[in-house]
N, C-alpha and C positions, 0 to 999 in steps of 0.2 A: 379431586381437583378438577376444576372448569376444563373442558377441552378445547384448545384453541383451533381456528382454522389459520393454518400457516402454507403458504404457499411458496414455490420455489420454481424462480424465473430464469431459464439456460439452467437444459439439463446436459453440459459438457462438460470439460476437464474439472476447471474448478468447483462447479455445481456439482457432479456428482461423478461421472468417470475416474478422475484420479486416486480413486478408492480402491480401483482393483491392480494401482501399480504395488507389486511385492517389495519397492525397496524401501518406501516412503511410511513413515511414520503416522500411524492411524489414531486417530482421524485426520484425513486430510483436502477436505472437502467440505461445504456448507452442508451437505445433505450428513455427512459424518458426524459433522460438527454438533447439530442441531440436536442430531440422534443420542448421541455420546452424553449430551448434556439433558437430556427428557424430552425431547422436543420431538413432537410428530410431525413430518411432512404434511397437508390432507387433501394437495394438490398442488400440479403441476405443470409447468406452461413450456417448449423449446416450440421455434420456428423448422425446425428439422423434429421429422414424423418419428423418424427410428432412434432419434433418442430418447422423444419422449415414450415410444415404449420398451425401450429397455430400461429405464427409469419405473416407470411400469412394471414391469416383470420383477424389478429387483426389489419393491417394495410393497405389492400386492395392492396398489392404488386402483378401484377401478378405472373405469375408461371414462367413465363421464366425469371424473375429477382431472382428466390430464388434456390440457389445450393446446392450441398453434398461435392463437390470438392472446396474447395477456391482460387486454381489452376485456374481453370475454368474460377473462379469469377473473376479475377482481370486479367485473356486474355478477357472475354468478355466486363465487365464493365468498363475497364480503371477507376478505383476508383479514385478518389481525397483526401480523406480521407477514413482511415479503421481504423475500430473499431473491436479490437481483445481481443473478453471475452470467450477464452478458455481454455484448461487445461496448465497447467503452463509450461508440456514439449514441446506445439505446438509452441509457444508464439515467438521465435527465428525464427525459418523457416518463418511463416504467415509473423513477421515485418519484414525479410531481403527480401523475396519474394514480399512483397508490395512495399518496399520501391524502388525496383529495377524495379519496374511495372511502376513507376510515381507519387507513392501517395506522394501529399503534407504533408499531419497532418497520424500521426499513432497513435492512440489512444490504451493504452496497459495496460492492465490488470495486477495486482502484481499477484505474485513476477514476475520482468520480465522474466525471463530465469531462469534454474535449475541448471544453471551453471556460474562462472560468465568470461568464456572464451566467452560462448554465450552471456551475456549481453553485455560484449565489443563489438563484434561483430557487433548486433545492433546496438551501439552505432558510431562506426567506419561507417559500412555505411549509417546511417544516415547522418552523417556529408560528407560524400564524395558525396551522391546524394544532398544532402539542403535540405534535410526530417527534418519536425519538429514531435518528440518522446513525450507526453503528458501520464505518468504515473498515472493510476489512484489510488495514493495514496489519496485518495477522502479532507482527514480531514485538508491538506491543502487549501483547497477552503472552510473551513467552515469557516464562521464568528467566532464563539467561539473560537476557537482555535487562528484564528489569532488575535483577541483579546486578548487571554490569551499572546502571543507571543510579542505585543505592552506593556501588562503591563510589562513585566520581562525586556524592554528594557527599560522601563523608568524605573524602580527598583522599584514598587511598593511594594513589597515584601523585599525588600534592595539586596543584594547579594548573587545569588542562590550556595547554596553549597553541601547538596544532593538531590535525588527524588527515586521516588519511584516507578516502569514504571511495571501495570502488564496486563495482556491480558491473562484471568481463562476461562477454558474449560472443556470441557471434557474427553481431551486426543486425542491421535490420532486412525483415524479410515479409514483412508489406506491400500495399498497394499506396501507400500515401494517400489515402481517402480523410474523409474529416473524420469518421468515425471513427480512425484511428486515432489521431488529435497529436502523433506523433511518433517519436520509434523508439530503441532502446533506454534511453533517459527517461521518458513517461512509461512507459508500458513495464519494464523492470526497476529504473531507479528511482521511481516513485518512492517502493519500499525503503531506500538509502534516503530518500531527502527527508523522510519522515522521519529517520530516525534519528538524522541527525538534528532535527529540532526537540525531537525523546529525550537525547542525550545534554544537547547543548543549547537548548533556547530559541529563539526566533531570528532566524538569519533576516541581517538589516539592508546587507550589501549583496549584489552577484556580480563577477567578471567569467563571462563563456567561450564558449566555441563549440561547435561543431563540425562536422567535415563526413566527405562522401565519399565510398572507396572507387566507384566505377560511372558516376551519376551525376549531373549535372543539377538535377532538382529533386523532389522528394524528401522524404524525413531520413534524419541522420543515423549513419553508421555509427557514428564514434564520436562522443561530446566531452568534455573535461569544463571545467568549472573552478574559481575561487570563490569562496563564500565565507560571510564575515559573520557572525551573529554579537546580539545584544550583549554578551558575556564576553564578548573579544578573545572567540577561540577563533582561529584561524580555519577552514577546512577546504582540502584538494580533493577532488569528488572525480571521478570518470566512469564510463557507461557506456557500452557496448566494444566494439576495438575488431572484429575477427578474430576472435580467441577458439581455438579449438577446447575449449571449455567451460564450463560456467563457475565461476567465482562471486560470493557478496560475502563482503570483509571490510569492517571498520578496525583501524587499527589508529589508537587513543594513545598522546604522548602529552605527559604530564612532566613537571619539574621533579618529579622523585620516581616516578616510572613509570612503563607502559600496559597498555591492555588491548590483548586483539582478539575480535570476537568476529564471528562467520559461518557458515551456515555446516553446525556441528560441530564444532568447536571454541573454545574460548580458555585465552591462555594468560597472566599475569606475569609482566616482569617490575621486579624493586632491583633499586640500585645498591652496590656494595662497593668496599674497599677492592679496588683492583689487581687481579693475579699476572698481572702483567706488565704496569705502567707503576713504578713509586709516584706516590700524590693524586693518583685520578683513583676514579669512578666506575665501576663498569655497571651495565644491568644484567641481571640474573632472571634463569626462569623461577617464580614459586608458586607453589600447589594454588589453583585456583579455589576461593572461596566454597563453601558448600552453599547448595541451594535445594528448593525442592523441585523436583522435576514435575512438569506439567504437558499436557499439550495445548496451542496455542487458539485450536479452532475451539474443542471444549469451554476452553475459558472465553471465549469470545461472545459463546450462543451461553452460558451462563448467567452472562452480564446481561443479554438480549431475553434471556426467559424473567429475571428482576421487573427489566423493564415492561416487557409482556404484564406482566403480574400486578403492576403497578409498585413495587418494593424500589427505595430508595437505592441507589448504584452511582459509582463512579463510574462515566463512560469516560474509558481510556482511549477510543481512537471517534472523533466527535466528525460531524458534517465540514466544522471549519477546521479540521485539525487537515481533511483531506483536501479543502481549497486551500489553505498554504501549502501544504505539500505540490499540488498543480502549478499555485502561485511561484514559486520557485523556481519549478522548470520551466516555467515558460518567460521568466526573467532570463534563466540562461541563454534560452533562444533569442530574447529580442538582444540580448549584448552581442552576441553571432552577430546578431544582422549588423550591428553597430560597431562592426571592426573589435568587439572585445571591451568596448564602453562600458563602464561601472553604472549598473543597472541599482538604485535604491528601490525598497520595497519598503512599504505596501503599493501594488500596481494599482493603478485607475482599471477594473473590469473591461472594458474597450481598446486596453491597451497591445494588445498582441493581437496581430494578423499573420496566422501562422501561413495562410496561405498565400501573401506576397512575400515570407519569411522562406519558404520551402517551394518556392518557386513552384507552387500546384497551380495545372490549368482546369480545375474543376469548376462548376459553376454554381 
């Protein structure tokens, strides 16, 4: 088989570092990911020297395949696929600069863009070169999840009518720069808003808030959300808070029972005759369904070697799957600004000023 040249952009946590954390479930990393699934690295780009050589050391890349410039990388390498795990304001430039390089598969790190005139963007020219955009919204490629997504389609639960969507932190702990494009709602609950469109379709409506624990400007500590989608499920979303721990947990409440799913876990209750109450209901726990276990980055760089390859694939997490996912959040924010106003979607691109939104004096 052809050997590609693949390259891989931020060589930190999620790029390649988090590989040597012992708690985490391997692969867990783009560089893991790729590997696990046949894929060779065959260069390397971080803006930090000593990552890129312990990225270096850890894969036996020479030195003249590993860069500081991604510039550079993708005049010299003619990449076929890139992989872009860096900071969220880079994110735009690296995929329209690849994409206009040659590269077939552009592998992109959430949130796409800080903006979502730049995730258009990307998006527009991907489609105008035949670039395939592969969003590493990761928990679509988990088994669980897509499972949970098969039951609610057969109605196991009968007909989903609210949920309950939250992703607990610790707040944010930023600069409120653009690159950032925002705090723990984009930066973590990206992953929640995506899913809840996985699960339940295209949210039509947002009512927001946000709020600040000790700050009078900057990006939010703590956001909560209603969000209405095309299918008229109801859902209550919240994202960040000062939690001395970290929680993401969808918890699905249907007219015959529920289902809560969260990171390691996933639990099923059906309703019964009640042990308690003559003439009610109650809900019970039951054995969750069998599935096949997987991991989530494997299956990701799978689908990305297809397309590599030129072989026919369903791309599960697409360029516009990750600009509604943005689109969302930053409807939450303009309702903030707007006392909590019922925000409809789809947004006009132009429509959020995050930075008369978050009171930034940057220029």
């Amino acid at each position: 088989m052809k050997k590609h040249s693949i390259a891989l952009i931020g060589c930190g946590r999620i790029g390649f570092i988090l590989e040597d954390d012992r708690l985490r479930r391997k692969p867990c990393t783009h560089y893991g990911g790729a590997l696990s699934a046949g894929l060779n690295i065959t260069s390397a780009c971080d803006i930090n020297p000593e990552r890129t050589e312990k990225f270096r050391k850890k894969t036996g890349l020479p030195a003249s395949s590993c860069y500081s410039d991604y510039r550079l990388l993708l005049e010299k390498e003619k990449a076929e696929m890139v992989i872009i795990a860096t900071w969220t304001g880079s994110h735009a430039d690296i995929a329209i600069d690849s994409i206009k390089s040659g590269a077939k598969v552009v592998v992109i790190e959430k949130p796409v863009a800080q903006s979502l005139k730049l995730a258009r963007l990307i998006a527009d020219t991907a489609k105008e070169y035949g670039c395939t955009v592969i969003v590493n919204h990761e928990r679509r490629f988990d088994s669980r999840y897509v499972k949970v997504r098969e039951m609610l389609e057969k109605k196991d639960i009968g007909s989903i009518l609210t949920v309950n969507a939250r992703i607990l932190t610790g707040g944010y702990r930023g600069n409120s720069t653009p690159d950032e494009g925002g705090g723990p709602l984009l930066h973590d609950g990206t992953h929640l808003v995506d899913m809840i469109r996985f699960f339940f379709g295209e949210v039509k409506s947002v009512k927001g808030n946000f709020s600040r624990f000790d700050r009078e400007s900057g990006y939010e500590d703590y956001a909560t959300a209603w969000l209405e989608t095309d299918r008229g499920v109801n859902v209550f979303l919240e994202a960040g808070g000062g939690r001395r721990y970290f929680l993401f947990e969808i918890e699905i409440w249907g007219t015959e029972g529920k289902i809560i799913i969260g990171n390691g876990y996933n639990r099923l209750f059906k309703n019964e005759t009640s042990k308690y109450y003559s003439g009610f209901r109650d809900l019970v726990e039951k054995g969750f369904p069998k599935f096949r276990v997987n991991n989530c980055f494997t299956e990701l760089y799978k689908n990305a070697k297809l397309a590599l390859n030129g072989k026919d694939f369903r791309n599960e997490s697409t360029i516009n799957d990750g600009y509604r996912a943005l689109e969302i959040i930053h409807a939450v924010y303009l309702s903030s600004s707007k006392s909590g106003k019922g925000i409809n979607l789809p947004l006009p691109v132009n429509s959020v000023n995050l930075k008369k939104i978050f009171r930034l004096d940057y220029k």
